[in-house]
N, C-alpha and C positions, 0 to 999 in steps of 0.2 A: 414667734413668741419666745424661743429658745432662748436668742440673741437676744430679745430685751430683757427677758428674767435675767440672766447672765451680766447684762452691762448695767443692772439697778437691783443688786441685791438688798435694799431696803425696801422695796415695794414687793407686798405679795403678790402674783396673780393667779385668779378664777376665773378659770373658761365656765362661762354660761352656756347650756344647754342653745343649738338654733332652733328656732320653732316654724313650725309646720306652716307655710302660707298659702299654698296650696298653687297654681299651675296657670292663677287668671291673667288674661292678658293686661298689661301697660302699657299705657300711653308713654311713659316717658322710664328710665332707670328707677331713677330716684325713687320713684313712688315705690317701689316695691324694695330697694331698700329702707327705706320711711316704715313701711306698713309689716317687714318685720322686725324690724326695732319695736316697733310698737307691742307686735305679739309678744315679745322677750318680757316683757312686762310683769307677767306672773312669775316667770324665774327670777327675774330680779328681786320681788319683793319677798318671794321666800328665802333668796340668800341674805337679803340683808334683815330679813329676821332671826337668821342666826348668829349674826352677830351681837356681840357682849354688849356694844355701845356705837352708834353710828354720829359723828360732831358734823359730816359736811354728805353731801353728796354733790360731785362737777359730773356733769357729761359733757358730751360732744353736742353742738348745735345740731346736728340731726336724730337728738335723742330730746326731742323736746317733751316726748307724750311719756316722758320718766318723772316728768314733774310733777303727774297725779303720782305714781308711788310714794315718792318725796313727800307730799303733801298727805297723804295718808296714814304714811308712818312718823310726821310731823318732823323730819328731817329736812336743814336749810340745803336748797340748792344751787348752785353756779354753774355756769356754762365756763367751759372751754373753749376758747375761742383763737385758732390760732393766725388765723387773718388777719391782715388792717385793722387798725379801728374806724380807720374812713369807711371801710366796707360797715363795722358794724352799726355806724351812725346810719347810714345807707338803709338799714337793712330796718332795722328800728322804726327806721321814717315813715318807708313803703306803706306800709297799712293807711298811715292818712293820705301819703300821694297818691298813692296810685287807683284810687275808686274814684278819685273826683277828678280824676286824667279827663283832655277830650277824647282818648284811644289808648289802644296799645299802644306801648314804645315802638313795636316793629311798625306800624305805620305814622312813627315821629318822624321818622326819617334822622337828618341832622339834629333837632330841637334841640337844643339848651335846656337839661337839667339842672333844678338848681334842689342842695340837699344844706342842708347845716353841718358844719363844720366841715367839707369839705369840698374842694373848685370843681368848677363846672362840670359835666357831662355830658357828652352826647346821649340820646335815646338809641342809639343806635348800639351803642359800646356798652349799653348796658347786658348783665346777666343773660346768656339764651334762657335760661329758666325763666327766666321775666318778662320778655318781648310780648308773648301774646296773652294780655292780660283773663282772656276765657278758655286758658289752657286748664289743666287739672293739675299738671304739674306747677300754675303760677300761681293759682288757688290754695294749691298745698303749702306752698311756700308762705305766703302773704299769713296763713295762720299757722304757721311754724313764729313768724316775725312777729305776729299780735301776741302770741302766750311767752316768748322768749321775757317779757320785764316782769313775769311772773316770778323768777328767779330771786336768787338773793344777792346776785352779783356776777360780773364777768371777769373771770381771768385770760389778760390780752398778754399774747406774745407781742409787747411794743413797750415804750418807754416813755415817758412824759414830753422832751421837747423832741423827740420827733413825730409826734401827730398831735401838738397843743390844741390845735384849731380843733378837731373832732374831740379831742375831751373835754374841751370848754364846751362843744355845744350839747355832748352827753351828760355834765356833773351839771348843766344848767337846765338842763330837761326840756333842749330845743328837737330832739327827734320824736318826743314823745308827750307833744301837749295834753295836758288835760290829766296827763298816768305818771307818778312816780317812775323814775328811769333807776335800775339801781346802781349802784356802785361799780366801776369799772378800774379792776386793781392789774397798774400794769406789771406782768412779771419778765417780762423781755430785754433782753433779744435772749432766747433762747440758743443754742447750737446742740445739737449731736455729739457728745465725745468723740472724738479721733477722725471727725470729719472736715473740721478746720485746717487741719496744714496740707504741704506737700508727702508723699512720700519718706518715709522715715522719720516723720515729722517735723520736715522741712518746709519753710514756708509755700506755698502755691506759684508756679509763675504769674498768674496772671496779679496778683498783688503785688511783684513788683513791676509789672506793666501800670498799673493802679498808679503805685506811686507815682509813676514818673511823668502822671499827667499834669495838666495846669489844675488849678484850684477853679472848682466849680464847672469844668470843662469834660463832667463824664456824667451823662445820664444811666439811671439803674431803674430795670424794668422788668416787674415781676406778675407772672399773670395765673401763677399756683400750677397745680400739675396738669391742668388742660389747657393752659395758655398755646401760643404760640405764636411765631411770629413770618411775616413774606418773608419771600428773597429779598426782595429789594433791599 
């Protein structure tokens, strides 16, 4: 917290009080970071009753149950989102996909997902969070995705033409028939200060390995912090 107050001295920061959740088992992580996010809730709305004037409130997509605060205190809210927005088109969808499935994904095996605005899928390659559609952690999720267009808007780390295809099918309200989809404001590509170059801030080698490929001749593959990939 040091290092970020220090590299953005225009943003204040306030550590919130962690609240108490007590010791019960979980099925899966998540849910119990989920479940005190959620209990923060009273801290949150009394700090931002101290405030003189509140114009936005963003969280993080696992701060979805801050949108009753928000809505309480009749403050607009947005999500944070620094994913894909294929993921987010993806994620928006699920609520209609995924209950009128013939199974879970984990017993799709290979099947051919197909989502709006962006190419196929395996069931298999999707989310472990997701696979077994009577988990509690897919349960959780699936109503993390249904209250998410509650918001007043997402801000994507992406940029217009490189993920056209999912924001035409989100500013068209192909992931969320039937429900107003809201606004999706791309603010990306974002980067970390002084995390771009080499060493003294010299370019990186591997950007001039980059360069020196053919055009169109280097796949780029990104699977967030729990990704990973074979040896092969």
């Amino acid at each position: 917290m040091a290092r970020l107050s220090t590299a953005n001295p225009a943003i204040t920061f306030r550590l919130l009080p962690v609240p108490s959740c007590g010791k019960g088992h979980y099925s899966h992580p998540v849910l119990r970071t989920i479940d005190v996010l959620r209990a923060a809730n009273p801290s949150l709305r009394e700090f931002l009753r101290t405030l003189p004037a509140v114009d936005a409130l963003v969280v993080d997509m696992f701060c979805v149950d801050a949108l009753d605060v928000a809505a309480e205190l009749d403050i607009p809210a947005y999500f944070f989102f620094a994913s894909a927005v294929g993921d987010l088109a993806i994620m928006l969808h699920l609520p209609y996909y995924y209950p009128a499935a013939p199974c879970s994904f984990k017993d799709m095996g290979k099947t051919v997902l197909h989502f709006p605005g962006v190419p196929p899928i395996r069931a298999l390659d999707m989310s472990t969070t997701m696979l077994d559609r009577e988990s509690d952690i897919a349960k959780e999720r699936l109503r993390h995705y249904t209250r998410m267009p509650e918001a007043r808007g997402f801000l994507a780390n992406s940029f217009d033409w490189l993920e056209a295809r999912a924001l035409e099918a989100l500013r068209y309200g192909l992931c969320t028939p039937g429900r107003p989809t809201p606004p999706v404001y791309c603010i990306g590509p974002l980067v970390l200060p002084g995390q771009t170059g080499g060493s003294a801030g010299g370019r990186h080698a591997c950007l001039e390995w980059l360069d020196a490929q053919p055009e169109r001749g280097v796949v780029f593959l990104c699977f967030g912090s729990l990704g990973t990939f074979s040896a092969a």
